[in-house]
C-alpha positions in Angstrom: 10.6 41.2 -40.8 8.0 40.2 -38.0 7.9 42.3 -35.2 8.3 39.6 -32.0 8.1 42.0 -29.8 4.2 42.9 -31.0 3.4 39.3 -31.6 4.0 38.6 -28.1 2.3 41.1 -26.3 -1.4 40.9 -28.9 -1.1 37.1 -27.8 -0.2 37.6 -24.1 -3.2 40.3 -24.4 -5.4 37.3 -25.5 -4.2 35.1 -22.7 -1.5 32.9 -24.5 1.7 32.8 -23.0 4.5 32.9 -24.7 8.2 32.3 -25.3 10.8 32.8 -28.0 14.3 31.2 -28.5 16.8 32.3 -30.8 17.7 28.6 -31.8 15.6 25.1 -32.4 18.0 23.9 -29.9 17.2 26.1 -27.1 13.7 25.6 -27.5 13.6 21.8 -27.5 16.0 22.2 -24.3 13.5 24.1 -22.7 10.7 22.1 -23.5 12.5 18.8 -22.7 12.4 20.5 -19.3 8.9 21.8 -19.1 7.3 18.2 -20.5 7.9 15.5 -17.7 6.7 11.8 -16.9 3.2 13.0 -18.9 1.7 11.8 -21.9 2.6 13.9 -24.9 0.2 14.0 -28.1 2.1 15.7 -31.6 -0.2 17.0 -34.3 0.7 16.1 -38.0 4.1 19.1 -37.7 6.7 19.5 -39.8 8.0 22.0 -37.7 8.2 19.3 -34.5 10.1 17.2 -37.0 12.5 19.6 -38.1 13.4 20.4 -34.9 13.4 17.0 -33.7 11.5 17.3 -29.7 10.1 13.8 -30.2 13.5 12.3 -30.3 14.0 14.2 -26.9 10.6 14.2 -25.3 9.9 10.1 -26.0 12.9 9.1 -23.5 11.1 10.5 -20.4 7.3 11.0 -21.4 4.3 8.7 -23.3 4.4 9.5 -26.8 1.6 9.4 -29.2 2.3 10.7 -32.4 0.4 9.3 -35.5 3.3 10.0 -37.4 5.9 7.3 -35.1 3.0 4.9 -34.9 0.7 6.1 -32.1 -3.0 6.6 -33.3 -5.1 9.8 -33.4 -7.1 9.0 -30.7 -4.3 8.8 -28.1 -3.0 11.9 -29.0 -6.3 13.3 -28.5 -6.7 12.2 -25.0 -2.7 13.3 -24.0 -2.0 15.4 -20.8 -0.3 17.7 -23.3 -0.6 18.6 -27.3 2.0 19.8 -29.1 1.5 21.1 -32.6 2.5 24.1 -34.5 0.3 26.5 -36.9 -0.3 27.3 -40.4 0.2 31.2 -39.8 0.2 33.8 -37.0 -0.7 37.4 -37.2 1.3 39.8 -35.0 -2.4 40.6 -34.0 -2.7 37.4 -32.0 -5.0 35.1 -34.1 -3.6 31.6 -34.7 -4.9 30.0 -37.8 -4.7 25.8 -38.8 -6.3 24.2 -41.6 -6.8 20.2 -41.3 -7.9 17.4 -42.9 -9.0 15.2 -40.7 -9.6 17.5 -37.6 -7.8 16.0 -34.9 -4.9 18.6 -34.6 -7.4 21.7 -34.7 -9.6 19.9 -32.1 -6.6 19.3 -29.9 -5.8 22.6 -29.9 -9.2 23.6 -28.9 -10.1 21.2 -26.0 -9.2 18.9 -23.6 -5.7 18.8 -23.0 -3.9 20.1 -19.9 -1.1 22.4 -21.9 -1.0 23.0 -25.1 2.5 24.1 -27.0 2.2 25.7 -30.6 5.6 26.2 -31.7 6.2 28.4 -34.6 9.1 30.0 -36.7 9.9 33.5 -37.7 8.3 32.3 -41.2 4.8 31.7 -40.0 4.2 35.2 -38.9 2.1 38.1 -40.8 1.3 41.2 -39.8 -2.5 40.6 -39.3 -5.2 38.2 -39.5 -6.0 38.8 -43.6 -2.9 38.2 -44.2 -2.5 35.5 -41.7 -5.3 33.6 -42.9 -4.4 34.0 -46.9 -1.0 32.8 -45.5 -2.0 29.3 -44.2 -4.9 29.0 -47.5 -2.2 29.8 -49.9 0.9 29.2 -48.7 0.6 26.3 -46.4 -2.1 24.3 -47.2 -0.4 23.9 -50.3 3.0 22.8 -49.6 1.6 20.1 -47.4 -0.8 18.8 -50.2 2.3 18.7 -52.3 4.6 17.1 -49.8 1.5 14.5 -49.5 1.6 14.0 -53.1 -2.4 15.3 -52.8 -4.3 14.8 -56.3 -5.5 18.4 -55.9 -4.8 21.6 -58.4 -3.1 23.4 -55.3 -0.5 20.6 -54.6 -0.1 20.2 -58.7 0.7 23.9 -59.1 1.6 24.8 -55.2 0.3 27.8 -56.1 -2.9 28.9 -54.4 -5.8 27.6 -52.9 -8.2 26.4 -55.5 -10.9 25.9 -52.9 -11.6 22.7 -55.1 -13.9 19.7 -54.5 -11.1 17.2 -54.7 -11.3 13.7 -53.0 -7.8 14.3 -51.7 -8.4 18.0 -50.5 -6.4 18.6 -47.3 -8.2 21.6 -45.8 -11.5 20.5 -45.0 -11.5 22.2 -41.7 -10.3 25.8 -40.6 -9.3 27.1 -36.4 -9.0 30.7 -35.9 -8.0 30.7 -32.1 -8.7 34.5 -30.8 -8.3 33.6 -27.5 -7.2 30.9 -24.7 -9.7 28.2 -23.6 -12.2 29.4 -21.4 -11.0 26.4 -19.7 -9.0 27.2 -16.2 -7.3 24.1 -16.2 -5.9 25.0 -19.7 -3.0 27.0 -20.5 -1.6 27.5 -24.3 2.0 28.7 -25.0 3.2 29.8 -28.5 6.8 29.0 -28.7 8.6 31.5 -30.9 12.0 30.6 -32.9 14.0 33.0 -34.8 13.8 30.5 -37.6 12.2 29.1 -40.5 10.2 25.8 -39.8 7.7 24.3 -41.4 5.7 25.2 -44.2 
């Protein structure tokens, strides 16, 4: 069982802030608060999906979400990014692999505030385990689920660090830290529930 209370304080430590909701629910009511009259870019999430925020978010904000037919490069220039991770390590390193980049880019630079909302299930104990958590656990369900012609979404296995055309992770984020940036803040939004993959 992860252990909140140390996840929060290693990534409060690191300059994150932080929050954690016992339901989906609560946490897309309190970001439906905290996101207002901005423009709102969505990394490729399963997690924002499941818990469905754009539904919410799009009556009262600018939406650009490649996935409800905004483009990349809106999202990229948003006010606010919203994505979630591939795995967190009670630590405070938060790990993403991409394909094409733009979602570990946005959570890197430029935006205003950055949300990386996570469930209970993306959280190990430290950054090894973290890291072999998004390589071979994440990475790939989503090659599966994106019917990937790779050995790790035929066997959704392990990573098979292969050379395929259709090879998903071609690009790895560890953040350690915030932005050096004053003008950026980063929040990891905790629910006590599986999301994503």
């Amino acid at each position: 069982m992860a252990n909140i209370e140390k996840l929060r304080e290693n990534l409060e430590r690191r300059g994150f802030k932080t929050s954690y909701f016992e339901t989906a629910q609560e946490a897309v009511d309190y970001l439906d608060k905290e996101i207002d009259g901005v423009s709102v870019g969505i990394g490729g999430s399963m997690t924002v999906k499941a818990i469905g925020l754009y539904d919410k978010l799009k009556t009262h904000n600018e939406m650009h979400w490649h996935w409800e037919g905004g483009t990349l490069e809106d999202a990229a220039l948003a006010h606010t990014y919203i994505s979630s991770a591939n795995a967190v390590a009670e630590t405070g390193e938060i790990i993403n692999i991409d394909g094409n980049g733009n979602r570990v880019a946005s959570l890197i630079f430029k935006h205003n505030k950055i949300y990386i909302i996570i469930g209970v299930n993306k959280i190990e104990p430290d950054f090894d385990k973290a890291l072999w958590r998004a390589r071979n656990v994440a990475a790939p369900k989503r090659a599966q689920s994106m019917n990937a012609k790779t050995p790790c979404a035929a066997k959704a296995d392990k990573c098979y660090d292969c050379n395929s055309p259709g090879r998903i992770c071609r690009s790895l984020t560890v953040l350690w830290g915030k932005s050096m940036m004053e003008s950026q803040d980063t929040e990891v939004v905790i629910i006590n529930d599986e999301f994503g993959m």
